[in-house]
N, C-alpha and C positions, 0 to 999 in steps of 0.2 A: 512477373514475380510480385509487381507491388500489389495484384489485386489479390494474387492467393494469399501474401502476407496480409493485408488487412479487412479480408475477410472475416464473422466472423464463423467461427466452426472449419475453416477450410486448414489452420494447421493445428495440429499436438503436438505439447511439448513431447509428452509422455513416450512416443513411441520415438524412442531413444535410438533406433537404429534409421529412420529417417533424417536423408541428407540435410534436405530441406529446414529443420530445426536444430543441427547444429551452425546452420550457416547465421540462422537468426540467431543463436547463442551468442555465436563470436561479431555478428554485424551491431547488435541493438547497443552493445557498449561504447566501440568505432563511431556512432552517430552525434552529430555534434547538435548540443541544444541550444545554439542562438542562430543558425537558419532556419526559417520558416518552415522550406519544403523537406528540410530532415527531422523539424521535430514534429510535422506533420507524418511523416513516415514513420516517426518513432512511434507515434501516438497511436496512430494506427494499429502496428504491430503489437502494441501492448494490450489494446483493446480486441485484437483477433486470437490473441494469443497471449492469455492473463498468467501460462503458466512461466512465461518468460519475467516477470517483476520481480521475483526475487533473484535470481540471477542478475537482472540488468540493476538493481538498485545493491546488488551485493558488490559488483563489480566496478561500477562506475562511482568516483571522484568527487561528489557532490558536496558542500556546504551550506547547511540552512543557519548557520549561525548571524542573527540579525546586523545586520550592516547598512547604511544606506550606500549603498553601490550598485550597480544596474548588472551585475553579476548575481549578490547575491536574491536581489527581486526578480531575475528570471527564472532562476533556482526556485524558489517556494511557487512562481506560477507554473512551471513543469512540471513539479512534485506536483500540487493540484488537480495538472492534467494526468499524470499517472495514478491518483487516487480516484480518478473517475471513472477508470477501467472498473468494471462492475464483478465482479467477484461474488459467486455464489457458493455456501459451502453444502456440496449436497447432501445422499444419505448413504456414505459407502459405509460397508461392516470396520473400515479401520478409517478411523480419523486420520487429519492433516497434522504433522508435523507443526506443535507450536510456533517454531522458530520461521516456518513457512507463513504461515496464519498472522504473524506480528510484520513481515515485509511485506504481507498483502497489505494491512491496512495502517500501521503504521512501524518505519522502518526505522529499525533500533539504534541503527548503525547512524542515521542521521538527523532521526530526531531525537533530542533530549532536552529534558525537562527544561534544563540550565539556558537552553536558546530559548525555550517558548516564555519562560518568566521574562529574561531581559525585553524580549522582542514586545511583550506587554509593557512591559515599564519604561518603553523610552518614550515617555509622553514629549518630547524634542523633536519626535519625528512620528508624527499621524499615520505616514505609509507606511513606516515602516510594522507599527503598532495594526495598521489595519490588515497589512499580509500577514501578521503573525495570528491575527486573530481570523481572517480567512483560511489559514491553512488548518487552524487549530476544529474552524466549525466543518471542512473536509473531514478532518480525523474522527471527530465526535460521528458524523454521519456516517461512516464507515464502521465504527465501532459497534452503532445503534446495530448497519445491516448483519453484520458478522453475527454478534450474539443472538440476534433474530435467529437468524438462520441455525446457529448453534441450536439454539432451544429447541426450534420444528425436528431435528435430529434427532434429539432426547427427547422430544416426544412422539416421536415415529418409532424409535429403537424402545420404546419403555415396556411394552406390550411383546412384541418380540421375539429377544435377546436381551436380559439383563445385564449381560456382561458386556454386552455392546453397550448398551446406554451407561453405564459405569463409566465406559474410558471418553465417552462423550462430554458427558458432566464434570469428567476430570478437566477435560480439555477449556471446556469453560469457562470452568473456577482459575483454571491457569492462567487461560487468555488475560483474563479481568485483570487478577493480579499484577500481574505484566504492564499492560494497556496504562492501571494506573501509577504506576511508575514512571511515565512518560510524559504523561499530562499534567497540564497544574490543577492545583488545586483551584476549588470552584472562586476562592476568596482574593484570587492572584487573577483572576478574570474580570473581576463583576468591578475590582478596584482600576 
């Protein structure tokens, strides 16, 4: 099981009536992230199976809110590891769900704005300012892949399907939107 789990291509979320992904549904949450060989399993599984992240990030308990605790610094290095599950958005006739699209690449639910400013400004604590700004250049490179990819879609659908490329482009403008809601400002970085 662990190698068809972290294989990758070996499972789909998608086919909903296989056993085998609802068991990953219900297992990936249960997995605990300060032993090694489960977050290694975890990491795996998310990486075999990227459709499993929002789900596992929707359900699971997480805190990135800056602290210097060895709790919440294994948090932002997990988060990390699960934003390096590489996600590609391809070229289907119906886009991804926003809400799907923002827990790939940065998850609503746990990151906010209000952590990453603090987690910048505690110049008292280097680590803690340096995983916030690790986790922040994760996000940015994730953002960069996403909207890449968005684009190559709108520019594959432009020729086409206009009307495809419409809900493409919408999707993009959304994302952005969104995206920068989360992030700080460039001036709350560079400071």
């Amino acid at each position: 099981m662990l190698f068809k789990c972290t294989t990758p291509g070996k499972v789909k979320y998608a086919d909903f009536c296989n056993p085998k992904n609802w068991i990953l549904a219900v297992l990936t949450p249960k997995l605990n992230q300060e032993g090694s060989l489960q977050v290694e399993l975890l990491s795996g599984i998310l990486h075999a199976c990227h459709e499993l992240i929002p789900i596992y990030l929707h359900k699971v308990p997480m805190s990135l809110e800056p602290r210097y605790s060895h709790r919440c610094l294994e948090n932002v290095a997990f988060f990390c590891v699960v934003l390096n599950c590489t996600v590609h958005v391809g070229v289907p006739t119906q886009p991804p769900l926003l809400v799907t699209l923002l827990f790939h690449v940065c998850s609503p639910k746990h990151l906010l704005r209000a952590n990453f400013a603090r987690g910048l400004a505690m110049a008292s604590s280097p680590v803690i300012m340096f995983f916030t700004a690790s986790l922040l250049v994760r996000i940015v490179e994730r953002v960069n892949t996403t909207l890449t990819d968005l684009e190559n879609s709108i520019t594959w659908w432009i020729m086409r399907d206009p009307e495809t490329c419409s809900r493409w482009t919408i999707l993009r403008q959304d994302f952005s939107a969104q995206v920068l809601k989360q992030i700080p400002e460039f001036h709350m970085v560079i400071d």
